[in-house]
MDTraj code that builds the backbone (N, CA, C; nanometers):
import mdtraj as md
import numpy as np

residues = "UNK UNK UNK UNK UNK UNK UNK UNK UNK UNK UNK UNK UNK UNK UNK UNK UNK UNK UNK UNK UNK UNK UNK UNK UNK UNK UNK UNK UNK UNK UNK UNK UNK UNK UNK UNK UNK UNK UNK UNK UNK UNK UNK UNK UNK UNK UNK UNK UNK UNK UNK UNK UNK UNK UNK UNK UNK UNK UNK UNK UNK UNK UNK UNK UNK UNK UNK UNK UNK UNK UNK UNK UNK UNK UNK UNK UNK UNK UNK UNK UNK UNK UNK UNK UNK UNK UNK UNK UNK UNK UNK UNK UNK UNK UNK UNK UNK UNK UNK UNK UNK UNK UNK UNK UNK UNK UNK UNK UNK UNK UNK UNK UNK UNK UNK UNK UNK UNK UNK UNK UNK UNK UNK UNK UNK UNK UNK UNK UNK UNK UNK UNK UNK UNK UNK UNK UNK UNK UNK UNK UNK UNK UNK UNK UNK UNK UNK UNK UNK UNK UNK UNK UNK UNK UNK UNK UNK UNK UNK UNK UNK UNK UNK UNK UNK UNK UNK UNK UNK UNK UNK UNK UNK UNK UNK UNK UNK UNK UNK UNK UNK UNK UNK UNK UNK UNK UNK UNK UNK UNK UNK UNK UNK UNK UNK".split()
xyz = np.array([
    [2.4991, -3.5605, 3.7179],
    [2.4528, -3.4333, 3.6643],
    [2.3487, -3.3750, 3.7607],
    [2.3845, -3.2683, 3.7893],
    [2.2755, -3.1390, 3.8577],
    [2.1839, -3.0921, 3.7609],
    [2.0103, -3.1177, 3.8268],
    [1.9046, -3.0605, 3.7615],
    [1.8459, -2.9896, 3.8545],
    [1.8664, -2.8616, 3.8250],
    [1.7440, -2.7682, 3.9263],
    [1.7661, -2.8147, 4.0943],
    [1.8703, -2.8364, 4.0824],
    [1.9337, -2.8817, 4.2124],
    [1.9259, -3.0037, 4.2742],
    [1.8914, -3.0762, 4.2096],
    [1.8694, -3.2339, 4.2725],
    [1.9237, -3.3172, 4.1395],
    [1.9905, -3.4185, 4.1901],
    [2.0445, -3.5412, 4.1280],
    [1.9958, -3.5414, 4.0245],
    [2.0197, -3.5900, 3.8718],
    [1.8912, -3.6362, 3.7494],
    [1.9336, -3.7695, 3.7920],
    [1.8282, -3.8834, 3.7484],
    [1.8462, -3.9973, 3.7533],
    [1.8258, -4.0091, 3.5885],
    [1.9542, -4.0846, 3.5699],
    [1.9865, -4.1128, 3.4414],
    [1.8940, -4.2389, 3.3729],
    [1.8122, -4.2910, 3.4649],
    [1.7303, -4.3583, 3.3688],
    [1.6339, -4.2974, 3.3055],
    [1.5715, -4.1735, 3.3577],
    [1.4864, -4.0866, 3.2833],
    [1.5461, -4.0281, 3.1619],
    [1.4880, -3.9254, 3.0667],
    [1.5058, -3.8268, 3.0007],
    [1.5364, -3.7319, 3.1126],
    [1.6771, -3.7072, 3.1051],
    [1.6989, -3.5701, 3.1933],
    [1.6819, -3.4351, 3.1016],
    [1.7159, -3.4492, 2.9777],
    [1.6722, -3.2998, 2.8641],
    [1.5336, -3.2458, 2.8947],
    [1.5210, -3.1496, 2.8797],
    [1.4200, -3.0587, 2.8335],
    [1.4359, -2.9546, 2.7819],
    [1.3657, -2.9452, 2.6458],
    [1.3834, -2.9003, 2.5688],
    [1.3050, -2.7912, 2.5756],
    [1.2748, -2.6350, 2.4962],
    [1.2293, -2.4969, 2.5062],
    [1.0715, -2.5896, 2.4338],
    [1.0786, -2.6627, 2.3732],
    [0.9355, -2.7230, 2.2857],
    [0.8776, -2.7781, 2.4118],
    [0.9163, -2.8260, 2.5032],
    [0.8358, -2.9431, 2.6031],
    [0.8057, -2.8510, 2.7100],
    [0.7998, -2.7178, 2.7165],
    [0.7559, -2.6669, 2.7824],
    [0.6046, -2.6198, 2.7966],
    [0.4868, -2.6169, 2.8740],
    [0.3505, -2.5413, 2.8788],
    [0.3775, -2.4292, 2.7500],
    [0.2588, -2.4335, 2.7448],
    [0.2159, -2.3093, 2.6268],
    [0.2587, -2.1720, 2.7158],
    [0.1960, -2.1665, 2.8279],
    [0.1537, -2.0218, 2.8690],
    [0.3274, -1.9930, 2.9043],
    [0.4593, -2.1147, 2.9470],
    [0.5672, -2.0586, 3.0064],
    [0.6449, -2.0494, 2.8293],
    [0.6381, -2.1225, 2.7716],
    [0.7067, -2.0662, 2.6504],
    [0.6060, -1.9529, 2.5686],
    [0.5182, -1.9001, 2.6079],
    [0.4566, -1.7788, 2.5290],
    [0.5470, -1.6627, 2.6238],
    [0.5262, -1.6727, 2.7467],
    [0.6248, -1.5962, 2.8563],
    [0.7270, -1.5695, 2.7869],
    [0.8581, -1.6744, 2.7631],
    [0.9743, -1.7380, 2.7861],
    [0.9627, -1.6556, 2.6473],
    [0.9115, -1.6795, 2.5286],
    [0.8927, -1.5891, 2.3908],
    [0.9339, -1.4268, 2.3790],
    [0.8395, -1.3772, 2.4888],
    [0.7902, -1.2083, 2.4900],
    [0.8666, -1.1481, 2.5731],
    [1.0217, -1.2278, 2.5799],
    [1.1293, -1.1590, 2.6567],
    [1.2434, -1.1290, 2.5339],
    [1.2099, -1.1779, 2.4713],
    [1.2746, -1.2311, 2.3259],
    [1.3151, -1.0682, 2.2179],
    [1.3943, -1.0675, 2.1499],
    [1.3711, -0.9632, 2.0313],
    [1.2859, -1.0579, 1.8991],
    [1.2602, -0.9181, 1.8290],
    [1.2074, -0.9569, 1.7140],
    [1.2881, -1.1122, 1.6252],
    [1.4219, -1.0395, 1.6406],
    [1.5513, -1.1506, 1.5684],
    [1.5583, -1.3041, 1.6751],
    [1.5343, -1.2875, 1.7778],
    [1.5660, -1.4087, 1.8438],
    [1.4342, -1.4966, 1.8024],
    [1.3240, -1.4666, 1.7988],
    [1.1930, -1.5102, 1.7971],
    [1.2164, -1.5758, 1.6488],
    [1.2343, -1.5354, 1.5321],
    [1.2667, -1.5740, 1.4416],
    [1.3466, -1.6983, 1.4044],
    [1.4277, -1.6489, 1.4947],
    [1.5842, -1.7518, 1.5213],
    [1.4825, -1.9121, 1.6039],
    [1.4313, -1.8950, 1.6621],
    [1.3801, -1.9955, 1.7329],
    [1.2513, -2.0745, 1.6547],
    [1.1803, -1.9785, 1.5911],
    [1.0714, -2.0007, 1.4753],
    [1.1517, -2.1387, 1.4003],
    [1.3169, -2.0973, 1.3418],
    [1.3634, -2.1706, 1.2535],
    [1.3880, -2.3002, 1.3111],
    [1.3937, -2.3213, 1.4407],
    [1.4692, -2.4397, 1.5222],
    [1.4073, -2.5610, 1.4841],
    [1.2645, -2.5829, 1.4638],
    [1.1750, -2.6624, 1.4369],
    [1.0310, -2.6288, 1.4254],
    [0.9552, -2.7461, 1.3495],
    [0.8316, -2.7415, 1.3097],
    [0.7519, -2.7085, 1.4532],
    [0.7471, -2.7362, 1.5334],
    [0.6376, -2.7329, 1.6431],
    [0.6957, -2.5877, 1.7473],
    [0.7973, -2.5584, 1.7368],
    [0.8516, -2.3741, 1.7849],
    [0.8073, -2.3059, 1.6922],
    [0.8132, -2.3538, 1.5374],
    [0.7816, -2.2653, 1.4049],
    [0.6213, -2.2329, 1.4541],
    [0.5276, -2.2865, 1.4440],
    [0.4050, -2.3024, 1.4838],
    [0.3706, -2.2202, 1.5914],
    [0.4338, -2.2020, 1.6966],
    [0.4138, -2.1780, 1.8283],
    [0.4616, -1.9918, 1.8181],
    [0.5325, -1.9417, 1.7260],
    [0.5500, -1.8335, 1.6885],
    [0.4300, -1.7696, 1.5791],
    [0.3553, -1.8781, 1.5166],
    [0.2333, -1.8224, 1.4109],
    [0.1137, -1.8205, 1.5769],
    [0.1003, -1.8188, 1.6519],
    [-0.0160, -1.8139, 1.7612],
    [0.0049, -1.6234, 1.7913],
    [-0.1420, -1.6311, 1.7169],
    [-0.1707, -1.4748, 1.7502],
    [-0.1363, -1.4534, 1.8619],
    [-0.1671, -1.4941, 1.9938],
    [-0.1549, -1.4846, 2.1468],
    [-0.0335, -1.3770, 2.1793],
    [0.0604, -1.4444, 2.1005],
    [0.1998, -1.4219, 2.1031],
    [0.2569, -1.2851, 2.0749],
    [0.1536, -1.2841, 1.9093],
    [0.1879, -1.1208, 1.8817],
    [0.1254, -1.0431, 1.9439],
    [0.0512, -1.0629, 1.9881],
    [-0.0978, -0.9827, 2.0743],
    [-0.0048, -0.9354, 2.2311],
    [0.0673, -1.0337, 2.2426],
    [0.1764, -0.9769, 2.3886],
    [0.2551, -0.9039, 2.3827],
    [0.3236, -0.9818, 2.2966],
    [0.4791, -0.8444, 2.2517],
    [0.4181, -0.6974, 2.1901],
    [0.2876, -0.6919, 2.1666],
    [0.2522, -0.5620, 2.0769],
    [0.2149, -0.5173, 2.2385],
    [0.1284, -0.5884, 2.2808],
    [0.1212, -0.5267, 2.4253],
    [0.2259, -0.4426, 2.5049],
    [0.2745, -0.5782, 2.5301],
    [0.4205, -0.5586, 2.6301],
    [0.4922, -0.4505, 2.5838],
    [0.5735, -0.4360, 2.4644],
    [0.6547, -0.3724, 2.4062],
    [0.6042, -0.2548, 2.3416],
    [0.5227, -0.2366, 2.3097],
    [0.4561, -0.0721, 2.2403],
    [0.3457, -0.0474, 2.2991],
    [0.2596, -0.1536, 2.3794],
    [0.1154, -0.0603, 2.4756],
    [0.0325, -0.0555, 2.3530],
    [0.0406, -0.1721, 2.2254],
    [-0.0621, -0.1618, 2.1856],
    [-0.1585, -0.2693, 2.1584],
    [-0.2832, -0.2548, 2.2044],
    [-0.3984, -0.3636, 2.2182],
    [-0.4853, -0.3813, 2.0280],
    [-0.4103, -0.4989, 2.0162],
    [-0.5032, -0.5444, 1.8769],
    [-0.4967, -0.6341, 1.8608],
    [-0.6131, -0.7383, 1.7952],
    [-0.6564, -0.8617, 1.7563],
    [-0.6597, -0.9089, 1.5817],
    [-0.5832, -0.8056, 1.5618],
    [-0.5762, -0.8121, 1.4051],
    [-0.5141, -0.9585, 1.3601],
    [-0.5982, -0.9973, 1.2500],
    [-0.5258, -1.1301, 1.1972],
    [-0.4562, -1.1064, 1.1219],
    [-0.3613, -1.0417, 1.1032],
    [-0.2422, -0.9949, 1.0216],
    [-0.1457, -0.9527, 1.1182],
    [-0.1525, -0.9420, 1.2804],
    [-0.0362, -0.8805, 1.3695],
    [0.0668, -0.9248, 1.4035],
    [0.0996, -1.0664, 1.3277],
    [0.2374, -1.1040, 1.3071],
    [0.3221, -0.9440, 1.2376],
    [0.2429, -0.9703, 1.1167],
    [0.3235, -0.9173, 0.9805],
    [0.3510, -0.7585, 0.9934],
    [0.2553, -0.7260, 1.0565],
    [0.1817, -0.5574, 1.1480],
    [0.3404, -0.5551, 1.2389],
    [0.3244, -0.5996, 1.3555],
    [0.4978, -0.6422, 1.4223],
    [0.5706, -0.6497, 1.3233],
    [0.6349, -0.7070, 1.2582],
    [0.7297, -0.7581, 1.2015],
    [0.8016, -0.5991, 1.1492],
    [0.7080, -0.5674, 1.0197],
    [0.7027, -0.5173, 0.9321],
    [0.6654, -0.3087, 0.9579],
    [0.5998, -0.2935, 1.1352],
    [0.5894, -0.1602, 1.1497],
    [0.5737, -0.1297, 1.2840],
    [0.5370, -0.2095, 1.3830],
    [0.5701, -0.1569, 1.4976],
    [0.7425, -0.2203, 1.5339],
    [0.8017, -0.3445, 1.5275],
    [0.9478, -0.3435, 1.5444],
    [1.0304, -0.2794, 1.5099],
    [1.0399, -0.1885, 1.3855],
    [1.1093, -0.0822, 1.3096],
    [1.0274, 0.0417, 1.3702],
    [0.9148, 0.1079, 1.3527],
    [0.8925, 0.1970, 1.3886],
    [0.8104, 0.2483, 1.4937],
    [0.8027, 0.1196, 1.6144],
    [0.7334, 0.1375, 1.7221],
    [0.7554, 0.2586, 1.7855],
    [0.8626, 0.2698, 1.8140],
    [0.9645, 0.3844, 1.8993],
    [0.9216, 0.5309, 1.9128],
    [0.8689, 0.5140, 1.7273],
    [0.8193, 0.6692, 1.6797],
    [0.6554, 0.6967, 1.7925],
    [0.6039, 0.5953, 1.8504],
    [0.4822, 0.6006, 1.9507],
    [0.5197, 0.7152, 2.0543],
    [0.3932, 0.8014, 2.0114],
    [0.4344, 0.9006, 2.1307],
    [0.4124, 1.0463, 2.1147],
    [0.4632, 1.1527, 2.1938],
    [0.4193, 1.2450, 2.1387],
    [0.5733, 1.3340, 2.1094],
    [0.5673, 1.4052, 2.0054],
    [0.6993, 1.4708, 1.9658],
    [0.6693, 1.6393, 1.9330],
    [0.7725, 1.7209, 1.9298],
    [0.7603, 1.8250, 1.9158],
    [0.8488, 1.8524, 1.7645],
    [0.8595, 1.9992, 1.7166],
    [0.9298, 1.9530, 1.5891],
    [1.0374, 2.0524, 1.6347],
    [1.1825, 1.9925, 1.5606],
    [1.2795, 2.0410, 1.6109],
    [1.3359, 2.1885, 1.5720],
    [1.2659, 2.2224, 1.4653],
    [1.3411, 2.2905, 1.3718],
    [1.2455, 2.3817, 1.3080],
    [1.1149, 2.4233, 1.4137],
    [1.0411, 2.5238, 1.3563],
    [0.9932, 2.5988, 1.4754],
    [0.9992, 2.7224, 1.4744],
    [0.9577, 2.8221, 1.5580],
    [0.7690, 2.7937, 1.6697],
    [0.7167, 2.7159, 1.5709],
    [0.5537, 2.7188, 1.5926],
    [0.5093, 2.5968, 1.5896],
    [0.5629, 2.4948, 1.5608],
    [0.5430, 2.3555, 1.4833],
    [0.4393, 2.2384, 1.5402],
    [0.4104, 2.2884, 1.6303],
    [0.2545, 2.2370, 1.7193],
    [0.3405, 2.1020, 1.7890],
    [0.2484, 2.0107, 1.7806],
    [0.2532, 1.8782, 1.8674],
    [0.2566, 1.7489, 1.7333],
    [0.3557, 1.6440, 1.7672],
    [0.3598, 1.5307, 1.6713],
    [0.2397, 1.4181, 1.7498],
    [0.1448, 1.4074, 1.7384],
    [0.1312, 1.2877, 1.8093],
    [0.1386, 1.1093, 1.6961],
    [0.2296, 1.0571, 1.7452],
    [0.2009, 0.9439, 1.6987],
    [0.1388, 0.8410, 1.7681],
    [0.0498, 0.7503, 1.7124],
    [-0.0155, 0.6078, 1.7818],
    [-0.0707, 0.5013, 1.6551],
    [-0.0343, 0.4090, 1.6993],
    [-0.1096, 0.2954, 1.6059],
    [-0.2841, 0.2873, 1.6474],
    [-0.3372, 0.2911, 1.5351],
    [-0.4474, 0.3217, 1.4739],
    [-0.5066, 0.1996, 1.3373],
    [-0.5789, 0.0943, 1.3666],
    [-0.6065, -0.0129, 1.2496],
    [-0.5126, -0.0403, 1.1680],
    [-0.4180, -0.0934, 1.2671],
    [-0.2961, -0.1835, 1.1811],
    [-0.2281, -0.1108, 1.1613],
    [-0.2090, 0.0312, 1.1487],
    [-0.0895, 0.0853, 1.0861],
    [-0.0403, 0.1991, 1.2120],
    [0.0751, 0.3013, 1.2174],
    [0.1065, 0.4086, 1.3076],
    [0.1127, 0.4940, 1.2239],
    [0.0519, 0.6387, 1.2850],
    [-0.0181, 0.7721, 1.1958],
    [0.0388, 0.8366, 1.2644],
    [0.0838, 0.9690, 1.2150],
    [0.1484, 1.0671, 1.2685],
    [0.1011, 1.2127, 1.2411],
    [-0.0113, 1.2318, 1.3484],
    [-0.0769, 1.3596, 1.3227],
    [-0.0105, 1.5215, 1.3980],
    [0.0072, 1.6063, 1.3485],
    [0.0630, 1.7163, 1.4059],
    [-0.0617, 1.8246, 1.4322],
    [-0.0444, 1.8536, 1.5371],
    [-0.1458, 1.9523, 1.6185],
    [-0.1048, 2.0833, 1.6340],
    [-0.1222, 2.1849, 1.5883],
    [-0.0546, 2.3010, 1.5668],
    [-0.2096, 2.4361, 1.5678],
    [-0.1338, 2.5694, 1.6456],
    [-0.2143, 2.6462, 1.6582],
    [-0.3110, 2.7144, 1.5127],
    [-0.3870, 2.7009, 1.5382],
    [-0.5201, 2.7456, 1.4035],
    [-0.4509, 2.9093, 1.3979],
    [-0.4884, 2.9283, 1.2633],
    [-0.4295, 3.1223, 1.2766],
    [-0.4933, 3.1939, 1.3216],
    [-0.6565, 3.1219, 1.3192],
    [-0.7347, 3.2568, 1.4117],
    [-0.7056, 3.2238, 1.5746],
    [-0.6951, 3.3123, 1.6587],
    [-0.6516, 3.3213, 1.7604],
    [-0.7793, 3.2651, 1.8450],
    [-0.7573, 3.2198, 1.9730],
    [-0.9005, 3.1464, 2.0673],
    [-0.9250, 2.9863, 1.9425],
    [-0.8954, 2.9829, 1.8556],
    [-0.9675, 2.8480, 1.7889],
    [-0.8674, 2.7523, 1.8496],
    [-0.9611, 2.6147, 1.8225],
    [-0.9120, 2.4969, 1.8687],
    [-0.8033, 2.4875, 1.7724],
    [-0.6570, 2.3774, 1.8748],
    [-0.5797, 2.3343, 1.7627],
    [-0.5967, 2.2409, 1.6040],
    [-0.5817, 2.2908, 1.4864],
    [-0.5611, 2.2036, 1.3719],
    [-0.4718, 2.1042, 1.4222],
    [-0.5642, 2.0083, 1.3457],
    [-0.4906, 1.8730, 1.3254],
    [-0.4102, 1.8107, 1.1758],
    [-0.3327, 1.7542, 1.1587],
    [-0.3329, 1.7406, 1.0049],
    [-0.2584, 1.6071, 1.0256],
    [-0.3031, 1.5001, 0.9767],
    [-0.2374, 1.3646, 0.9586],
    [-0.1042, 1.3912, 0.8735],
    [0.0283, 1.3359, 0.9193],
    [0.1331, 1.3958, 0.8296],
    [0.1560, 1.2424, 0.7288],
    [0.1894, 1.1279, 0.8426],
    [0.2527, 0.9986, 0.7463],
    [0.1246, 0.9362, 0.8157],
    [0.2126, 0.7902, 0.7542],
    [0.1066, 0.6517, 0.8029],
    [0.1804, 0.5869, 0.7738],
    [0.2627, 0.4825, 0.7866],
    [0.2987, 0.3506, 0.8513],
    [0.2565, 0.2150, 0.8214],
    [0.2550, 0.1717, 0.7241],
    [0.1416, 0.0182, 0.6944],
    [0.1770, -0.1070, 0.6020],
    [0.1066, -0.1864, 0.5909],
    [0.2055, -0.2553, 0.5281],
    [0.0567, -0.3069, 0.4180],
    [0.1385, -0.3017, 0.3201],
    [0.0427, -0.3414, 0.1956],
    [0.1217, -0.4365, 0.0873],
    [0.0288, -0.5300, 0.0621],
    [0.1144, -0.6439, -0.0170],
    [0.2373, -0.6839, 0.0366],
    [0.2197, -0.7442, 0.1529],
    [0.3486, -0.7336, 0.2381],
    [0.4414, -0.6946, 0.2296],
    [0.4038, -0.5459, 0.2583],
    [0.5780, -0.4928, 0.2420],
    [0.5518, -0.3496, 0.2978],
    [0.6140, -0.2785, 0.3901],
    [0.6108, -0.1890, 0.4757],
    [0.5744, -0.0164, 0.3696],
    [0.4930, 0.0386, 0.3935],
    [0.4523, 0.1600, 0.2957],
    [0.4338, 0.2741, 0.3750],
    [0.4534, 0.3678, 0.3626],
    [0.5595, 0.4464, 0.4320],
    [0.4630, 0.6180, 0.3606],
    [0.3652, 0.6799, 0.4243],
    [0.3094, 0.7401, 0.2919],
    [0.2995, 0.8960, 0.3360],
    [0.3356, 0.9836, 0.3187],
    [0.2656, 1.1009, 0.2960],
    [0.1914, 1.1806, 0.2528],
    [0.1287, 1.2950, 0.3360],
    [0.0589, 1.3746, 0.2547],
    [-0.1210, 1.2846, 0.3093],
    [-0.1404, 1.2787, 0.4091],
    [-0.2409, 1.2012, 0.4406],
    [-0.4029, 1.2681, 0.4337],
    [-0.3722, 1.4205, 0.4714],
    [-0.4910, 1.4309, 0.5006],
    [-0.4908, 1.5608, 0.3441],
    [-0.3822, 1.5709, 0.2746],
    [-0.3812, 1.6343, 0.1877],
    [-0.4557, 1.6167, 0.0933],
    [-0.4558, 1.4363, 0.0775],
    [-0.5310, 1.3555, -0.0351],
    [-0.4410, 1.3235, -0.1892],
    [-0.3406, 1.4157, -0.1693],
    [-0.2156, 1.3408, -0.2563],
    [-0.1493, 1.2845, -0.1520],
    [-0.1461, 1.1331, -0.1773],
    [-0.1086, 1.0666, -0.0715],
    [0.0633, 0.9729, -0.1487],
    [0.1543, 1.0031, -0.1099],
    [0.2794, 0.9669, -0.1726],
    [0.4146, 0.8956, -0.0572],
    [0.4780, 0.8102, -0.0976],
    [0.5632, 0.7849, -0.0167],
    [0.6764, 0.8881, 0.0324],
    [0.6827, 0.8666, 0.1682],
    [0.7970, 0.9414, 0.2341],
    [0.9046, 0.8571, 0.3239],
    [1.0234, 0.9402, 0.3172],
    [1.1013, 0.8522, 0.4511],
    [1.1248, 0.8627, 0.5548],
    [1.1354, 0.7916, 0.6647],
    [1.1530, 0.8234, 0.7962],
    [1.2645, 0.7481, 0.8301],
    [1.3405, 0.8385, 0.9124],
    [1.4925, 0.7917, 0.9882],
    [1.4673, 0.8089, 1.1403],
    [1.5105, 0.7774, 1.2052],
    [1.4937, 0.7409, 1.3385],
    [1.7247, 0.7992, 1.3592],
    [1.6887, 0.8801, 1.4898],
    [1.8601, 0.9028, 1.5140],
    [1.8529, 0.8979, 1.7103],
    [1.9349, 0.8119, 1.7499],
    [1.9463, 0.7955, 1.8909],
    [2.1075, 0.9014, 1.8827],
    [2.0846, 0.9760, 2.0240],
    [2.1850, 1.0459, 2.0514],
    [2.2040, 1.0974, 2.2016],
    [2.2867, 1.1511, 2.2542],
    [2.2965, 1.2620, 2.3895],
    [2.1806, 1.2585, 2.4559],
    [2.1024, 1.3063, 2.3559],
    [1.9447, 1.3827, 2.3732],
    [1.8679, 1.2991, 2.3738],
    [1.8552, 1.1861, 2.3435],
    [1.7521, 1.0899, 2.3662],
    [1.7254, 1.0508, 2.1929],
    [1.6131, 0.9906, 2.1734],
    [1.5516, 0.9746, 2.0299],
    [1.4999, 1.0757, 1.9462],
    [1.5288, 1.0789, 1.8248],
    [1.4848, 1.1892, 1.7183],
    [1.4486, 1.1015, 1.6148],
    [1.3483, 1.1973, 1.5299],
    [1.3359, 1.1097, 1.3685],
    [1.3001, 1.2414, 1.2843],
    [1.3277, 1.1712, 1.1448],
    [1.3520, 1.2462, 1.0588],
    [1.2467, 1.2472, 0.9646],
    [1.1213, 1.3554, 0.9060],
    [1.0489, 1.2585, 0.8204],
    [1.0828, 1.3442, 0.6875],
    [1.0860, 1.3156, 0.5871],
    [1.1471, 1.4114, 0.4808],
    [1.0908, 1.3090, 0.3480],
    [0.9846, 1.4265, 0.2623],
    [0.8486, 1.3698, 0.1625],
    [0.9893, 1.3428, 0.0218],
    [0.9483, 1.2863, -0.0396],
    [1.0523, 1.1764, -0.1691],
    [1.0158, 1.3060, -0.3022],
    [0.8585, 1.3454, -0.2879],
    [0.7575, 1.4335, -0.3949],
    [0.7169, 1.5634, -0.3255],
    [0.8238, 1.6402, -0.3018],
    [0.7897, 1.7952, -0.2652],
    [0.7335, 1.8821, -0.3417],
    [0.6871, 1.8208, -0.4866],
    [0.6075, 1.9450, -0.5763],
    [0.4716, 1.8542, -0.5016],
    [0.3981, 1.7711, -0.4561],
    [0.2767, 1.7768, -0.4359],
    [0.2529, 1.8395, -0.2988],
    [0.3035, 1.9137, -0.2097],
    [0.2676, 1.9425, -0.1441],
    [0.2520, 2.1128, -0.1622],
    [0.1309, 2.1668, -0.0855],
    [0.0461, 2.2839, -0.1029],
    [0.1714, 2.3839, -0.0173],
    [0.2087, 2.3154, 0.0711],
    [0.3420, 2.4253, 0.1330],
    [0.4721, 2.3451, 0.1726],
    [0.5632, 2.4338, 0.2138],
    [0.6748, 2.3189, 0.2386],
    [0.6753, 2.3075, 0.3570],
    [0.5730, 2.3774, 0.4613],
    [0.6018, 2.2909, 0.6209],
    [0.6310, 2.1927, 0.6675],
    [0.5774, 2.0430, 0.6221],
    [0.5985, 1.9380, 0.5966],
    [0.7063, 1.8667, 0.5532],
    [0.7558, 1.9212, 0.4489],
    [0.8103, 1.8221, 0.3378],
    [0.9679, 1.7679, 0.3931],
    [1.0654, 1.8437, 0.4853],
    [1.1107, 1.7797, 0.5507],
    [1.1263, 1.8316, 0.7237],
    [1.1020, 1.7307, 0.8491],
    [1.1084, 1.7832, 0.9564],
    [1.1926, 1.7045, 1.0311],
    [1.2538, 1.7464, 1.1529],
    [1.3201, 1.6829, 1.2413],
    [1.2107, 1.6919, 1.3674],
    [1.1767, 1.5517, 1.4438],
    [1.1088, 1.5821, 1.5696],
    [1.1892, 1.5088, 1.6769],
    [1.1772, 1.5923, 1.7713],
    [1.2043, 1.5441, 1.9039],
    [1.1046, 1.4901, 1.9946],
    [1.1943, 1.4049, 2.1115],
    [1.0853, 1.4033, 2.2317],
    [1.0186, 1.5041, 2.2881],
    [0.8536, 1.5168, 2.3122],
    [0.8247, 1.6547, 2.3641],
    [0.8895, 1.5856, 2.5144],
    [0.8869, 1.5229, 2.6122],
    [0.9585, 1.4896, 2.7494],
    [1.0597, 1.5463, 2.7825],
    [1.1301, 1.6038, 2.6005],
    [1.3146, 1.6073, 2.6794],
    [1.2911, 1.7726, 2.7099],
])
top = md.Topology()
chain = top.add_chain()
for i, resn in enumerate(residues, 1):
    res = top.add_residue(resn, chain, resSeq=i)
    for name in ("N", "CA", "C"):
        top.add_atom(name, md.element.get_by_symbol(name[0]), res)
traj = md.Trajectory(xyz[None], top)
């Protein structure tokens, strides 16, 4: 048998296994991984299971994969549960389907991703309004999804995500359209501002 190009001598252990590897090359060897494979490997055994609960780990892939820096002791579940599903939405978007519709900016913000829209004030020369639209978070473990942020009726909404021709789009469209003060909001399509 060929190992790494030289003979194994069969009186040794020629196996090596993804567990008997350094910390720092299987944290590597990890953060090349999807969400589903990482999981998949979590299940293989007790000491991989373990080696997937090391903050380090989530702290990379949130890095690596969305550019976002946090030490939260919950950023397994934070990953799991809202940047792997709705990382993507990171960024800045325009809205598809309104004449004036300002700027989407999304970014993760204390555990959760907020989606504030920046749009021209009516008096003319004023700085752009801001208005928080969703938020992104996970409460009682389980992904919460909310609108109406800076309104103060704060209610769940849904978001769809659509890959196409054009690159990425999402959809955000409120569940409770009588609490909102206008219907600008209540359902939008945004695009990449890039494309």
């Amino acid at each position: 048998m060929i190992y790494g190009g030289q003979p194994c001598d069969n009186s040794r252990d020629a196996h090596v296994t993804l567990a008997d590897l350094p910390l720092e090359i299987l944290l590597m060897v990890l953060s090349f991984l999807s969400l589903t494979d990482i999981v998949e490997v979590s299940l293989t055994c007790r000491q991989l299971r373990s080696i997937t609960k090391f903050g380090g780990l989530w702290e990379a892939l949130s890095r690596d994969h969305y550019g976002v820096i946090s030490r939260d002791p919950n950023l397994e579940e934070i990953y799991k549960r809202v940047l792997a599903p709705y990382g993507v939405l990171l960024g800045t978007w325009i809205r598809d389907d309104y004449p004036v519709g300002g700027l989407l900016h999304v970014k993760f913000k204390a555990g959760a991703i907020v989606g504030s829209n920046w749009r021209p004030h009516p008096a003319l020369g004023q700085p752009l309004k801001k208005t928080n639209i969703f938020r992104i978070s996970v409460e009682n473990h389980r992904t919460v999804i909310a609108c109406s942020i800076d309104e103060g009726k704060i209610h769940e909404c849904r978001i769809e995500t659509e890959t196409g021709t054009q690159g990425v789009a999402f959809v955000t469209e409120c569940i409770c359209p009588s609490l909102h003060s206008s219907s600008t909001f209540v359902k939008c399509k945004w695009v990449e501002a890039s494309k």
